[in-house]
C-alpha positions as semicolon CSV with decimal commas, in nm:
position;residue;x (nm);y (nm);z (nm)
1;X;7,186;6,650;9,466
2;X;7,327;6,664;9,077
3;X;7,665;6,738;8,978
4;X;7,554;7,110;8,942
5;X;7,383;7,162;9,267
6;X;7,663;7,065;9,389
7;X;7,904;7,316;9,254
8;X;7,659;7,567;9,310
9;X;7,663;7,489;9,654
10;X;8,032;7,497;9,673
11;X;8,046;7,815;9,544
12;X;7,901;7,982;9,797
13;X;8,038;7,819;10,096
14;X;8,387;7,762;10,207
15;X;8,482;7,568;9,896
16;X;8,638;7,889;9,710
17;X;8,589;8,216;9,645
18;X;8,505;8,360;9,307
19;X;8,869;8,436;9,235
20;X;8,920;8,072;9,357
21;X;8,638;7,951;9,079
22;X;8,830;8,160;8,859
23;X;9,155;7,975;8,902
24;X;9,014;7,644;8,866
25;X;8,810;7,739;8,511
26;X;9,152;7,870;8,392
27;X;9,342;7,554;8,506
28;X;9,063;7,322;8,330
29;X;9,112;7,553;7,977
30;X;9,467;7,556;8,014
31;X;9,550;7,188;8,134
32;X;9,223;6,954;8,208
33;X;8,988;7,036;7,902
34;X;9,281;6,936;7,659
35;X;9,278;6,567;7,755
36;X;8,958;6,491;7,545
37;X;9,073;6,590;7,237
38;X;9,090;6,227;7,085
39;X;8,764;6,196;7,205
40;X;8,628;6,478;7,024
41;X;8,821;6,426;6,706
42;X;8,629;6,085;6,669
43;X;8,309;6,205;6,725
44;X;8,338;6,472;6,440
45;X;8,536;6,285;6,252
46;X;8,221;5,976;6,257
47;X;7,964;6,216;6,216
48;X;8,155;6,420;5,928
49;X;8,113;6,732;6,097
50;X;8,129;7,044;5,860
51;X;8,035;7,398;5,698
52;X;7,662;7,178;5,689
53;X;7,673;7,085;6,056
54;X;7,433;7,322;6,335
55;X;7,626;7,194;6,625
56;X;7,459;7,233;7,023
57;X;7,712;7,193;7,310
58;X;7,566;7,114;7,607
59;X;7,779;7,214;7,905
60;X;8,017;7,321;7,703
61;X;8,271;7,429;7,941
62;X;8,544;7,684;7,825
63;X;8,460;7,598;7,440
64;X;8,770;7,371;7,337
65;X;8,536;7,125;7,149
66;X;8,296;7,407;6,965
67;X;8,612;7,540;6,894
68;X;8,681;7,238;6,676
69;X;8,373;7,207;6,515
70;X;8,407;7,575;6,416
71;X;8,784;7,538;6,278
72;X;8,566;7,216;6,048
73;X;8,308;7,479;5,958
74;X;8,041;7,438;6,160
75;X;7,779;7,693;6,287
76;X;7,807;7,647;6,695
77;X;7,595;7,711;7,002
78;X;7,688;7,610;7,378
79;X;7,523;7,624;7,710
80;X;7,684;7,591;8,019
81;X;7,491;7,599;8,295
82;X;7,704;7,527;8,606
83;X;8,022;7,740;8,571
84;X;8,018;8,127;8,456
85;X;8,364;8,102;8,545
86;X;8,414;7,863;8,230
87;X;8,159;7,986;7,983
88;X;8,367;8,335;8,007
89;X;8,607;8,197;7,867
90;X;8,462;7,980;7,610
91;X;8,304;8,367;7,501
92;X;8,661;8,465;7,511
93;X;8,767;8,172;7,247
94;X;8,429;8,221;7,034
95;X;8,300;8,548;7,045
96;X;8,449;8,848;6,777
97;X;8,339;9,090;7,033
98;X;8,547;8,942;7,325
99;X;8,848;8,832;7,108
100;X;8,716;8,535;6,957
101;X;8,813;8,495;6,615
102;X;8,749;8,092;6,479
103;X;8,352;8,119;6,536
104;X;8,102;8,157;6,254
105;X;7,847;8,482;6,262
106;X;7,520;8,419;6,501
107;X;7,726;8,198;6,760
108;X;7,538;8,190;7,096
109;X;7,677;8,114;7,435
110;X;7,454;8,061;7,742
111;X;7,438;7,966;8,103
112;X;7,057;7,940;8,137
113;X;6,919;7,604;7,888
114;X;6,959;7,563;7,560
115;X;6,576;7,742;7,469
116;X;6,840;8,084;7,519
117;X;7,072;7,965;7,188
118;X;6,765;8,000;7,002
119;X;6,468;8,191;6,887
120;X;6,198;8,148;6,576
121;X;6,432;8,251;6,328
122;X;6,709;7,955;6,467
123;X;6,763;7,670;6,237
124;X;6,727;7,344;6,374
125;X;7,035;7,187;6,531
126;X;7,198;6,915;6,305
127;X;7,406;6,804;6,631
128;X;7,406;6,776;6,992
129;X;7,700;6,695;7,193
130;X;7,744;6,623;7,549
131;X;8,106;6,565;7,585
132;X;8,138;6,580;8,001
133;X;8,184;6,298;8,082
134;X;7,906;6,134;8,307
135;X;7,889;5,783;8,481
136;X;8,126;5,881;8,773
137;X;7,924;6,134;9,018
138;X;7,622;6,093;9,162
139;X;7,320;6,225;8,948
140;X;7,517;6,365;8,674
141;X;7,274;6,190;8,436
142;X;6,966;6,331;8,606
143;X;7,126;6,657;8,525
144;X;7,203;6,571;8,179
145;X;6,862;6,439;8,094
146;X;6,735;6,779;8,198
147;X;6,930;6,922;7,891
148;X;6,856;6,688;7,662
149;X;6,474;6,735;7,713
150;X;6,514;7,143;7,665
151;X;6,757;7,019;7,357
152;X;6,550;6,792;7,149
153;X;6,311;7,026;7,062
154;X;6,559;7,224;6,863
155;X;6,726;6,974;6,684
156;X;6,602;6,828;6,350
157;X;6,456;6,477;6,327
158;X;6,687;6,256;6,347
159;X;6,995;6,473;6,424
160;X;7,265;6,242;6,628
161;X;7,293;6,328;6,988
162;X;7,653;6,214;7,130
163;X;7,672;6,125;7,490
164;X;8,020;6,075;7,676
165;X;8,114;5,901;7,972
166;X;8,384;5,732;8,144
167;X;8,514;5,349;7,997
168;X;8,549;5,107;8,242
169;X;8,749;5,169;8,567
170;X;9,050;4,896;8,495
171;X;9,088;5,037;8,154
172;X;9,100;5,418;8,295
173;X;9,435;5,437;8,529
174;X;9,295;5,774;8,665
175;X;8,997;5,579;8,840
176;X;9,245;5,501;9,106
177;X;9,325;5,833;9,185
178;X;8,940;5,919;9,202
179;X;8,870;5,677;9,435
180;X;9,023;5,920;9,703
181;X;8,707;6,147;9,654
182;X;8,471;5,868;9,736
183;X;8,692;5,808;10,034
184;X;8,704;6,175;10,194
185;X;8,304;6,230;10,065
186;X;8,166;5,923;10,240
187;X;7,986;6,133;10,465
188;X;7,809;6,255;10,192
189;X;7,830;5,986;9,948
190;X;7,476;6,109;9,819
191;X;7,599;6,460;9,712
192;X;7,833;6,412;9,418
193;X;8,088;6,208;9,520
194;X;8,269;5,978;9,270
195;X;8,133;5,642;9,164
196;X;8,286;5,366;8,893
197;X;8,140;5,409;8,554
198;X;7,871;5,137;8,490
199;X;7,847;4,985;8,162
200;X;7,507;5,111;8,032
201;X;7,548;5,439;8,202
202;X;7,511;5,632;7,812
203;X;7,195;5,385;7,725
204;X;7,014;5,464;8,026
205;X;7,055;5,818;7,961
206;X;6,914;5,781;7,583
207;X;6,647;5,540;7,711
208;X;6,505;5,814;7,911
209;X;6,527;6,101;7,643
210;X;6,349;5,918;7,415
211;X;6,681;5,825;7,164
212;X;6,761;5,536;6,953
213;X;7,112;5,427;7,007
214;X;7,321;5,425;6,687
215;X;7,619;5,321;6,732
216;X;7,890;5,365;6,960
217;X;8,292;5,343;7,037
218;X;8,592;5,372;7,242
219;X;8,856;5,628;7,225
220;X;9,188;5,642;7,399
221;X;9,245;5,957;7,593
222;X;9,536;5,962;7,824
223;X;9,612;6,196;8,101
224;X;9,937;6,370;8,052
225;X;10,107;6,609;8,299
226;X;10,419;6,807;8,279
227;X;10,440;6,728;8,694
228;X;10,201;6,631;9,009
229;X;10,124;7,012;9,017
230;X;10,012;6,994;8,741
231;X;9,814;6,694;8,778
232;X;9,688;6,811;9,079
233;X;9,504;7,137;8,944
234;X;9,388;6,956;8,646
235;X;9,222;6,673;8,826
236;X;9,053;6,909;9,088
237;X;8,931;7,110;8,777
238;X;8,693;6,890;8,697
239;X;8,496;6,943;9,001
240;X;8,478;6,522;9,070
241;X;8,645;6,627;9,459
242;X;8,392;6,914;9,526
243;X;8,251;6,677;9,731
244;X;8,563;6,528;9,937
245;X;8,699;6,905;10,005
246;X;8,332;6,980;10,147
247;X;8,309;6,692;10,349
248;X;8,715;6,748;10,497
249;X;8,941;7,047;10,321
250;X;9,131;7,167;10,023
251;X;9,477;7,056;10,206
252;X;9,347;6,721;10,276
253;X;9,258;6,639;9,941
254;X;9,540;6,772;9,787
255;X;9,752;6,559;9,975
256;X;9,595;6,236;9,905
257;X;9,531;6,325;9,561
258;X;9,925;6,390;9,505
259;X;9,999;6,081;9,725
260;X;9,757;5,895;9,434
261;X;9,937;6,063;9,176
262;X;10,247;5,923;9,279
263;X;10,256;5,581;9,113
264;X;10,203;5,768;8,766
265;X;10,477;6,006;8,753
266;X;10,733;5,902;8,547
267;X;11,146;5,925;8,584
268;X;11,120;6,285;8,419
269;X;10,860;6,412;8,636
270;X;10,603;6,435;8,408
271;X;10,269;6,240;8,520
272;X;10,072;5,997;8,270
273;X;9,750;5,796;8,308
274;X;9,626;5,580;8,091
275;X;9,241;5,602;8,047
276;X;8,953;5,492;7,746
277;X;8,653;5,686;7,733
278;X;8,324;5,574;7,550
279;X;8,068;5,774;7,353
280;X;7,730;5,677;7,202
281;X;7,533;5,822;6,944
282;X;7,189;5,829;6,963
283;X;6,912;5,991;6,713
284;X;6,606;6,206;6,777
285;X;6,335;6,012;6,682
């Protein structure tokens, strides 16, 4: 079962209640989504995004990084197909008619596949980012592959295609704390639980598209807290310990998570975990 199965799954069994969903897409815009700004910054930065730049978000979340790329001038689009909860508020951010004010005229913001951001009058997309991290649940590259074959055909030839995913596990202090989903979800191990990053997780994702690999790098990206409350609502944010509250309950894992947390909150109270995240960019041949 992929990464979004899962969560759909959740969502309509014990695992929350849409005002539950609602609260955990608001605590990944307002604490979790943040984190990744370094890694973001590097990408555009490499790639010299711009007023030129067409960019395609795939699972785009609440819109932080479009966001970005709009403030450099870029034209954005963004599917999301997992979480409604978060793509209302990336509309919120992005759209003039909901609020949004940073976004360029004609930008489109989906749940269904990236064939909705466009129709025959579309440019092609210069960019494509995927910047959720995969390499740490169970089929979350199956489910990425599935966008990237609805995306290529919209892109140019050879627009770069950026693919995230976790750096190694002893270079990523928060790895420690995930290993308490893999713990609660043994039982169901095979449904999303978390795994350690492997080191040709992105490659294997581009081999299978049909990219060529251009280049990749490393980008710090700590985890910063203002407390293990905090923490705690960030971390569960991202959805990695769907699996783990399924497979025991939400007070369970938020008492192991906190007890994980522990060893990374500093004398002030605030919480901080080192981690490196890679990217790769790949062209469309």
């Amino acid at each position: 079962m992929t990464p979004t199965l899962v969560r759909q799954h959740l969502s309509h069994t014990g695992a929350g209640s849409r005002a539950d969903l609602g609260a955990r897409a608001r605590d990944w815009s307002e604490i979790q989504e943040r984190m990744l700004v370094p890694l973001y910054e590097a990408v555009y930065e490499r790639l010299e995004v711009g007023s030129a730049t067409r960019v395609l978000g795939l699972g785009c979340g609440s819109g932080l990084a479009l966001l970005m790329a709009s403030s450099r001038g870029a034209a954005v689009a963004g599917v999301e197909p997992s979480c409604p909860e978060r793509l209302a508020l990336a509309r919120q951010r992005l759209l003039p008619e909901t609020g949004g004010t940073r976004a360029r005229a004609g930008t489109r913001l989906v749940e269904g596949t990236p064939g909705d951001t466009a129709d025959d009058g579309t440019p092609p997309y210069t960019l494509v980012t995927a910047f959720e991290p995969i390499g740490c649940l169970a089929g979350d590259s199956e489910g990425l592959g599935e966008l990237l074959a609805s995306a290529i055909p919209l892109t140019q030839r050879g627009a770069p295609v950026a693919l995230v995913g976790w750096g190694p596990p002893e270079r990523c202090a928060t790895s420690s704390v995930l290993r308490v989903a893999t713990k609660l979800a043994d039982p169901l191990r095979s449904t999303g639980s978390w795994r350690p990053a492997l080191r040709d997780d992105l490659e294997e994702v581009a081999q299978r598209a049909g990219l060529r690999p251009d280049g990749s790098g490393r980008v710090s990206c700590p985890f910063g807290y203002a407390g293990l409350d905090s923490a705690l609502k960030g971390l569960l944010s991202t959805g990695l310990f769907d699996a783990a509250i399924e497979a025991t309950d939400q007070a369970q894992v938020d008492k192991e998570v906190t007890e994980a947390l522990h060893p990374y909150q500093r004398r002030d109270g605030t919480v901080w975990m080192p981690n490196v995240f890679r990217y790769l960019i790949a062209r469309v041949p």
